[in-house]
Every structure is written in structure tokens, then in C-alpha cells.
C-alpha positions in Angstrom: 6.1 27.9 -25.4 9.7 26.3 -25.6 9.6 22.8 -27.2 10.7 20.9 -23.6 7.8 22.9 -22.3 5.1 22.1 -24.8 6.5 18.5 -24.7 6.3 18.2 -20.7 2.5 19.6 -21.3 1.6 16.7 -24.1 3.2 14.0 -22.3 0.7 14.4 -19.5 -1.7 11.7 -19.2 -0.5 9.9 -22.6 0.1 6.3 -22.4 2.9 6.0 -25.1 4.5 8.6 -27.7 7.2 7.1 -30.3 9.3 9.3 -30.3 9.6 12.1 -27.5 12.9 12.5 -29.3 10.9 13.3 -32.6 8.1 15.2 -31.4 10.8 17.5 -29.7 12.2 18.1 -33.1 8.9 18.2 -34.4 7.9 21.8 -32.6 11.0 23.3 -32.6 10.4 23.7 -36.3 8.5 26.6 -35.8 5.2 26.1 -37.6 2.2 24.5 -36.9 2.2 21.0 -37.2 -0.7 18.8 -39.0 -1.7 16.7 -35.9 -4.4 13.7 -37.1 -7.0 12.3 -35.4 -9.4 9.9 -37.6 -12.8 8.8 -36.3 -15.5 6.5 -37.9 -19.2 7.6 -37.5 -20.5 4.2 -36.8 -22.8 5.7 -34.1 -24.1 9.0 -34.5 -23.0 9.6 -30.9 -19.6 10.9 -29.1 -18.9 9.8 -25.1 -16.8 10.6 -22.7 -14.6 7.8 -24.0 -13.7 9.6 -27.3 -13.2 13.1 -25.3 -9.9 11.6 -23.8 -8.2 12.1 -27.1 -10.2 15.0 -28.5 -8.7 16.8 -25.0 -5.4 15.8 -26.2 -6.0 17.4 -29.9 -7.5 20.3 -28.4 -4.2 21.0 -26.3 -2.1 20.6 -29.4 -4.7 23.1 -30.5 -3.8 25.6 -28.0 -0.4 25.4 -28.7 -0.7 26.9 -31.9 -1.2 23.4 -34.1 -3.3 22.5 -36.7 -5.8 19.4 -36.2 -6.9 17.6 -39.1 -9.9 15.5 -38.0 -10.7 12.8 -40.8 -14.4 11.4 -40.6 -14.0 7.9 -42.0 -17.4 8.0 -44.2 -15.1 5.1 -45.9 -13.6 3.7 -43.2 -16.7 3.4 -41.3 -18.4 1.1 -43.5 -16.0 -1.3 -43.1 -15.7 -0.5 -39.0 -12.3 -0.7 -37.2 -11.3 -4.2 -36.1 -9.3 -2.5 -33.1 -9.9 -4.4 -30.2 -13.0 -6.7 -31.2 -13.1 -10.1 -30.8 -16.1 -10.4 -33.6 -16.5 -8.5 -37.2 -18.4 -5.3 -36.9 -21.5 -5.3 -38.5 -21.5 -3.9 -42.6 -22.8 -0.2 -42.3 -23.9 1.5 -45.5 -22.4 5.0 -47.0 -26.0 6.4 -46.2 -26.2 5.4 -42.5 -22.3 6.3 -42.3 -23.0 9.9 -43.6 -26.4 10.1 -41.2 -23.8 9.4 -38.0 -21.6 12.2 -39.3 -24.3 14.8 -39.9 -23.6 15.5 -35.7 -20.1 14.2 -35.5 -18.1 17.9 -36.3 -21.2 19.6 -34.0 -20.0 17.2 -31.0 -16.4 17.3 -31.6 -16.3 21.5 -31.5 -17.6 21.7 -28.0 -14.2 20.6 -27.4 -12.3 21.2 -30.6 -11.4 24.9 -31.9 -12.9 24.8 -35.4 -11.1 27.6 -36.6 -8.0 25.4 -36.3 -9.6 22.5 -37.6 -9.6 20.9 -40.9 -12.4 18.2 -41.6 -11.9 15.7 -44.4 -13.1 12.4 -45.6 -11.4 9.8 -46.4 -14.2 8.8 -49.1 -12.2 11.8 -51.0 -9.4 9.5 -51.6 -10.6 5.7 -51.5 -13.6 6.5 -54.3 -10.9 7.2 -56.8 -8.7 4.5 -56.2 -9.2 1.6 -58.9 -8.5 -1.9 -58.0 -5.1 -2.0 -59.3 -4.1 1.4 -57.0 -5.8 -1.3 -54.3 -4.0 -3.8 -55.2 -0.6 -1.9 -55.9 -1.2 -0.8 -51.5 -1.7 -3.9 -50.3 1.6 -5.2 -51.7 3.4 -3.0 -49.2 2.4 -4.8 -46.3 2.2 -8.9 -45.6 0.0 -11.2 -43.9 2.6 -12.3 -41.4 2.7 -8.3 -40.5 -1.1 -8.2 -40.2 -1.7 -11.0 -37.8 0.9 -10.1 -35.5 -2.3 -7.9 -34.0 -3.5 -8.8 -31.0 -6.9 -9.1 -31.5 -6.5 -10.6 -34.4 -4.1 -13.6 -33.2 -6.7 -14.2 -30.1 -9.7 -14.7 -32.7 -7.3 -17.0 -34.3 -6.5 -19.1 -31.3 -10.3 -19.1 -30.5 -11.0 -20.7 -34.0 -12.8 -17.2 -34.7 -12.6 -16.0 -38.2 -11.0 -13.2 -39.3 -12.6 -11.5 -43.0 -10.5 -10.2 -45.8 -12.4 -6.8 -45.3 -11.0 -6.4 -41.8 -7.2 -6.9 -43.3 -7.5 -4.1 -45.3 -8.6 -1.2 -42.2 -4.7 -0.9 -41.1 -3.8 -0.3 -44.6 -6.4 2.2 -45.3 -6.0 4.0 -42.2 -1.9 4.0 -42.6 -2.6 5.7 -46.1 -4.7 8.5 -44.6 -1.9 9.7 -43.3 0.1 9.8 -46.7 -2.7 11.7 -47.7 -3.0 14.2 -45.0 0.7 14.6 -44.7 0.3 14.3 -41.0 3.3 15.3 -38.7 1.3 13.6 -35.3 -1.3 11.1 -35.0 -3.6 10.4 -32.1 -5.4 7.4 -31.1 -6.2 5.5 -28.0 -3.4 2.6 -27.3 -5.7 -0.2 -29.2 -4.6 1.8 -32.3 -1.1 1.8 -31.5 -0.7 -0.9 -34.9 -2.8 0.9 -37.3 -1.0 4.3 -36.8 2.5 2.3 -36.6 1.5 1.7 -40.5 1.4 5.0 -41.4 4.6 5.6 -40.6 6.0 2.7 -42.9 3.8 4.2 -45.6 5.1 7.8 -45.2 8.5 6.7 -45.1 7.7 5.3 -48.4 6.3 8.0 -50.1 9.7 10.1 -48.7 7.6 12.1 -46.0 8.6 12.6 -42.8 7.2 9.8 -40.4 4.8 11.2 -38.1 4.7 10.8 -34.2 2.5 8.5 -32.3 0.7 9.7 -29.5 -1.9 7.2 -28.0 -4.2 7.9 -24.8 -5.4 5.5 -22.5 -8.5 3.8 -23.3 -11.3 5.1 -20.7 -13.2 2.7 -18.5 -17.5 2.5 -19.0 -19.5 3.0 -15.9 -19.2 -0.5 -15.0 -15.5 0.3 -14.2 -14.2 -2.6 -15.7 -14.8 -2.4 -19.7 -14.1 0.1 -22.1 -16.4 3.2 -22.3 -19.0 1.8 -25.3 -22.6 2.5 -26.4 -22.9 -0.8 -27.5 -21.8 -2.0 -24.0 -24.5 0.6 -22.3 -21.7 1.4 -20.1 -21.6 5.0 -21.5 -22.3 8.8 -20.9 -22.9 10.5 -24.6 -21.3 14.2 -24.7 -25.0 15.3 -26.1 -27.0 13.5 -23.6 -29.5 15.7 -21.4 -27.5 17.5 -18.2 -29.4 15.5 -16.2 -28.5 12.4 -17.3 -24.7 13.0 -17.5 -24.7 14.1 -14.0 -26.9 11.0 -12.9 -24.5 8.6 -14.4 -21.3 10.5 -13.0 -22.6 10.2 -9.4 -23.2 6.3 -10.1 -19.6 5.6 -10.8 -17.6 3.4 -8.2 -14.8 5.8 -5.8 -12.2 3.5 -7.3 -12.9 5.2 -11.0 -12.9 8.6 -10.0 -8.9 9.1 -9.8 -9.2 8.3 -13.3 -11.9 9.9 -14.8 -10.3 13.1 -13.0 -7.1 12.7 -15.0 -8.5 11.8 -18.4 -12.2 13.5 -18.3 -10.6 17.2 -16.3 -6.9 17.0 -16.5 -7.5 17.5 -12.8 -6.0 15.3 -9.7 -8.6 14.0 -7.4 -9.5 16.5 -4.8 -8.1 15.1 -1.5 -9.8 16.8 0.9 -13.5 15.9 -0.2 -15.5 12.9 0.7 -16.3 10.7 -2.4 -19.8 11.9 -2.9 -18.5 15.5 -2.9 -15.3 14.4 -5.3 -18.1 13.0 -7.1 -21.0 15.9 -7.4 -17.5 18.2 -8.5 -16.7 16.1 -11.6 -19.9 15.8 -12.5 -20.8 19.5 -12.0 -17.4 20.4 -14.1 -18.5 17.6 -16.8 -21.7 19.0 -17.7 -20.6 22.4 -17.3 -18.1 21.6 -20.4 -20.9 19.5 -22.8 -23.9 21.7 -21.6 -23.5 25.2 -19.6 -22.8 26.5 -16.7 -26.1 27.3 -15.9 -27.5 23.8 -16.7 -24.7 21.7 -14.1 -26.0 24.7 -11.4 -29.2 23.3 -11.5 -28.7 19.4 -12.0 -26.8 19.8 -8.8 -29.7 21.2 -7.0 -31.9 18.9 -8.6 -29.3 16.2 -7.3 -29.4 17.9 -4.1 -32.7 18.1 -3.5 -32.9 14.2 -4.7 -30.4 12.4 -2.5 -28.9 15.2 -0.2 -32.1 16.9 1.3 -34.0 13.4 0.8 -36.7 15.7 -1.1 -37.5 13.2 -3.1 -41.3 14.5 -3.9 -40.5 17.8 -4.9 -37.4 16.6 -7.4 -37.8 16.2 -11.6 -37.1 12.5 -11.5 -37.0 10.3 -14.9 -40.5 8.3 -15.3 -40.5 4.5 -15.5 -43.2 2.2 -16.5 -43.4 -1.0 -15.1 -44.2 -4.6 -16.9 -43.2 -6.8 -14.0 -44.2 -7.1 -10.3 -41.0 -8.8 -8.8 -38.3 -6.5 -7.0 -35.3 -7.3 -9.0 -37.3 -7.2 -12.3 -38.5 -3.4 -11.3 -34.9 -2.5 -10.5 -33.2 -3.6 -14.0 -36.1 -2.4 -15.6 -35.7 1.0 -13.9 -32.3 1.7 -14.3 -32.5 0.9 -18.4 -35.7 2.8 -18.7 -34.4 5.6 -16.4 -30.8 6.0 -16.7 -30.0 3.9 -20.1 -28.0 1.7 -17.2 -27.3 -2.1 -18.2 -27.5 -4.2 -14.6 -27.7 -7.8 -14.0 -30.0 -9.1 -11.7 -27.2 -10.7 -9.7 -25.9 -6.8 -9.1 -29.2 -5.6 -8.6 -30.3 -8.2 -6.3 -27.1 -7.0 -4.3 -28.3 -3.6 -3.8 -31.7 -4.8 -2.8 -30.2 -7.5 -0.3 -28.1 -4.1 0.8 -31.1 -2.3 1.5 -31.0 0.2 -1.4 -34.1 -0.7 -3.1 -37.3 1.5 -1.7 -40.7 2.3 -2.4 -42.2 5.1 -1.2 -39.3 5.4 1.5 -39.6 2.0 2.4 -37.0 -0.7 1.9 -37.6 -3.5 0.3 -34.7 -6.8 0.8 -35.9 -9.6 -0.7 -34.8 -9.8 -4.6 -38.2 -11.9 -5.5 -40.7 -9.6 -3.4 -43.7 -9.4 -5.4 -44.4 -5.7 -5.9 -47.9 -3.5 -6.8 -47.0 -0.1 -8.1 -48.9 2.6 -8.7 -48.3 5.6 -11.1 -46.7 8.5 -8.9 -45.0 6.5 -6.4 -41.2 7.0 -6.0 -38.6 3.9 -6.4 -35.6 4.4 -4.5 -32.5 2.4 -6.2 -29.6 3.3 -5.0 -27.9 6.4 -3.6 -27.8 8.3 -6.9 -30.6 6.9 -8.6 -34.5 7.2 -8.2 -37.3 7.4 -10.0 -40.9 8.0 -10.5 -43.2 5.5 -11.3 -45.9 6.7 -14.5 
């Protein structure tokens, strides 16, 4: 592929590259250039979230380039600062190294790993002594490190800021010394931190690599970024049937979006929503699980809300501990479907007339409700399950 042409195909669906101009000169050098992509293990789960960029690497993949993916077994003890309005918790080496045992296992279902080269950035940092430290952090200045975002808003809301948290721009600018990386991806809350590698490779007399950052995809809850800790996420290893649950519970507004970023796809115009919504999810789980495995969660689904067959469908168990509506309808969608509601959303969909029992609606939020094991809780349109 011509370099205009591989350019027009890597500009699609980025949210900023500095510079088109250099990454054009980049691959018409003919040879395959080191494109990095660094991720911390601080969960030992991937989501959808982290596939928008892993898309992106894999494309540069397919083009003939070489992706170095850096696990941050250092990096992630400290925990990127990126966007947080609070200090990430301290993880130790052990727990760091326990996340990354299925990191590289998630990361190949979309990754080529025949053109991927894993390191750790542990290689580097454990031989550093504190001078070499010391010697790094002269390079940059505080003035330069609380121009960030977040970490001016922490400052204006008298929130502190640790010494630790100063030093994850640096580190992560210097992996790319190391690496020697021609391109590095990120999502646009990492636009600063990969902007420091560039000063440090023009430093160290290396060509500066290019920055390509990707949107930052929305959770279910449409409004925040896509985050276990948030409970707004759907885990590329989750089971087929709960992928495709928590695809069809997405609003229409998000599905424009999750087209572009999840499918590379534009949203099919002639479908109705719930049929736009059964073909992502279908095409999703196809990708993480089989094609065989979104056949039948779509018949399952089918059978579920389509047909209304309700009795004869494998629906998740739940176990309540409460006997008021709203109370059974959190607790069912977080037992269920791993699906944070509050009780003021909930109580919505009851008022609505979502909410049934056995087929019948219940509308009154505070109804006081007496289950037994077997019977079949109606939440919503895409959710149900059976009470155990």
C-alpha cells in the first residue's frame, strides 16, 4: 500500500496524530516500523475500552509493521495518573505479574503475535540506580508536569498530588527511548505522557516518534469512560452470553459509536435499533468468542425477548435478600449482568412498566415482593432473570 493510502486507512477513526506529515514520511521508508503500545496490568482483565486501540495496532499490523506491546509490570505498581482525579491504589510486583499472566492471551485475539514483540518495562527500571533516576528527572520540570489536566483540577480542588504520580510521564516517555519506537498509540488522555517521549528521543538523537491517540470509549452507562472499576464494562473474556446481554442494554444514542470504534463499521441504516443492536453484538462476540457461540446467544436472545419464551431460555440465576421492587431490580442486574444501577434509574423502569414477575408488571418502586425459586423477573427489554 502507497504511503497516502496506508495513511488515509490509519487516520480513520483517530482522534489526533502529530504529525500526518511525519507519519507519511514514516512509511515511505520502506521497512516496518516499531509501533508502541504500553499497557499496565492493574486488572487482570481487557474490555472493549482497551480494544479501540489494540484495533488500531492490529491495522498497523496488517500493514506490514511491527507492534511492540510493553506490559508495565513497573509501571503498573505505580498506576497511570491519566485522567484520575484520586491516586491509584499501590499494587505490588506480585499482583502486577498475576494481572499479566492473561494480559498477552487477551491482547492476541486481536493482536498478530507473530508480529508482536512483548517486553517489560521492569527490564529497564530494576537496573536503574538512583542517580540514573535522578539524572531523568532533571530533563523535565515541575512547571512542565502540572501543566496536565488532571493534575491542575486536583490542584484547584485542594486534592493532593504524590511525588510517585510525577514520575509516570517520565517513566513512560523513557520507554520509548528504550524501545526505539517510530509510533505510539494511546487513547487522547495520554496525549502528555507520549508527548514526553518525543522530547526524550530527541535527546538521546533518535528520531521522534508519531503520536496517534484514539478516542476514549464510553461504559454502558453512555456517559463515562468504559471502566471495571466503574462496572460500566464488557470484559473481552467474559462468557458469550454476557457480552451479548450487555451489548443489547446499551442506549440507541451509543451505538453510532460503538459501531465506529468496536467494528470499524457505520451504523446500518436500514435496521431498527434492536436489530442494529443484536448485529453488533452478534459481530462482537463472534470476534472475542466464536462464531458458533454469538449463533447461539442470539437464539438464546431470541427466544428470551423476541419469541417472549421466556421459560424455555438459559437465564442467569439471582438470589434475592430483599422483598421491595427496586431493591430486587438493583440487586438483579449486579448479580445477573455485573450491571451498576441506581435505584433512581431503576425505579424509572419500574414506574415505566418494565419490571415483571412471572409476566406480570409490577409499577410501584416500594411494592413489597415474595419470590419464589424458579420464577422469572422481567427487567427490562434485554434483561431477565431467574430467580434460585
Amino acid at each position: 500500500m502507497q504511503p497516502n493510502e496506508a495513511l488515509a486507512l490509519l487516520r480513520k477513526g483517530a482522534a489526533q496524530i502529530i504529525s500526518e506529515a511525519e507519519l507519511r514520511e514514516k512509511l515511505a521508508l520502506g521497512r516496518p516500523l516499531r509501533v508502541k503500545l504500553g499497557v499496565d496490568p492493574t486488572t487482570a482483565d481487557i474490555h472493549l475500552g482497551h480494544t479501540v486501540v489494540l484495533r488500531k495496532l492490529r491495522q498497523f499490523q496488517d500493514l506490514g509493521h511491527q507492534a511492540v506491546l510493553i506490559i508495565g509490570d513497573f509501571t503498573g505498581m505505580i498506576g497511570d495518573p491519566s485522567g484520575r482525579s484520586a491516586t491509584r491504589p499501590h499494587l505490588t510486583h506480585k499482583e502486577v505479574l498475576h494481572n499479566a499472566q492473561t494480559y498477552r492471551e487477551q491482547a492476541f485475539k486481536i493482536l498478530d503475535p507473530a508480529r508482536t514483540e512483548t517486553v517489560c518495562n521492569g527490564d529497564w527500571f530494576r537496573t536503574m540506580s538512583y542517580e540514573d533516576v535522578l539524572r531523568l528527572n532533571s530533563r523535565v520540570t515541575l512547571q512542565q508536569m502540572l501543566q496536565r489536566e488532571d493534575f491542575r483540577a486536583r490542584i484547584d480542588n485542594q486534592q493532593p498530588i504524590h511525588a510517585h504520580e510525577i514520575q509516570y510521564p517520565i517513566m513512560q516517555g523513557w520507554d520509548s527511548v528504550m524501545v526505539r519506537a517510530d509510533v505510539e498509540l494511546g487513547g487522547t488522555d495520554q496525549l502528555f505522557n507520549i508527548l514526553v517521549g518525543r522530547d526524550f528521543q530527541k535527546e538521546e538523537n533518535q528520531p521522534q516518534q508519531v503520536v496517534l491517540t484514539m478516542p476514549l470509549l464510553e461504559g454502558l452507562d453512555g456517559v463515562k469512560k468504559m471502566s471495571k472499576s466503574l462496572g460500566n464494562f464488557v470484559g473481552v473474556s467474559e462468557p458469550a452470553a454476557d457480552m451479548f446481554g450487555k451489548l443489547m442494554s446499551i442506549s440507541d444514542n451509543l451505538m453510532a459509536r460503538y459501531y465506529e470504534l468496536l467494528l470499524g463499521q457505520d451504523l446500518p441504516k436500514r435496521a431498527s435499533p434492536v436489530e442494529q443492536k443484536k448485529q453488533l453484538a452478534f459481530e462482537i462476540v463472534q470476534t472475542y468468542h466464536s462464531t458458533a457461540a454469538a449463533q447461539k446467544t442470539l437464539a438464546d436472545w431470541n427466544a428470551r425477548f423476541s419469541e417472549k419464551r421466556l421459560d424455555d431460555a438459559e437465564l442467569p440465576g439471582f438470589a434475592p435478600t430483599a422483598d421491595e421492587a427496586v431493591a430486587i431490580a438493583v440487586a438483579a442486574y449486579s448479580q445477573g449482568f455485573a450491571i451498576k444501577k441506581s435505584r433512581a434509574d431503576v425505579s424509572r423502569l419500574i414506574k415505566q412498566g418494565s419490571f415483571q414477575v412471572d409476566g406480570k408488571k409490577i409499577v410501584d418502586p416500594k411494592a413489597k415482593i415474595s419470590l419464589r425459586s424458579g420464577q422469572i423477573l422481567r427487567l427490562d427489554k434485554t434483561h431477565a432473570v431467574r430467580v434460585k
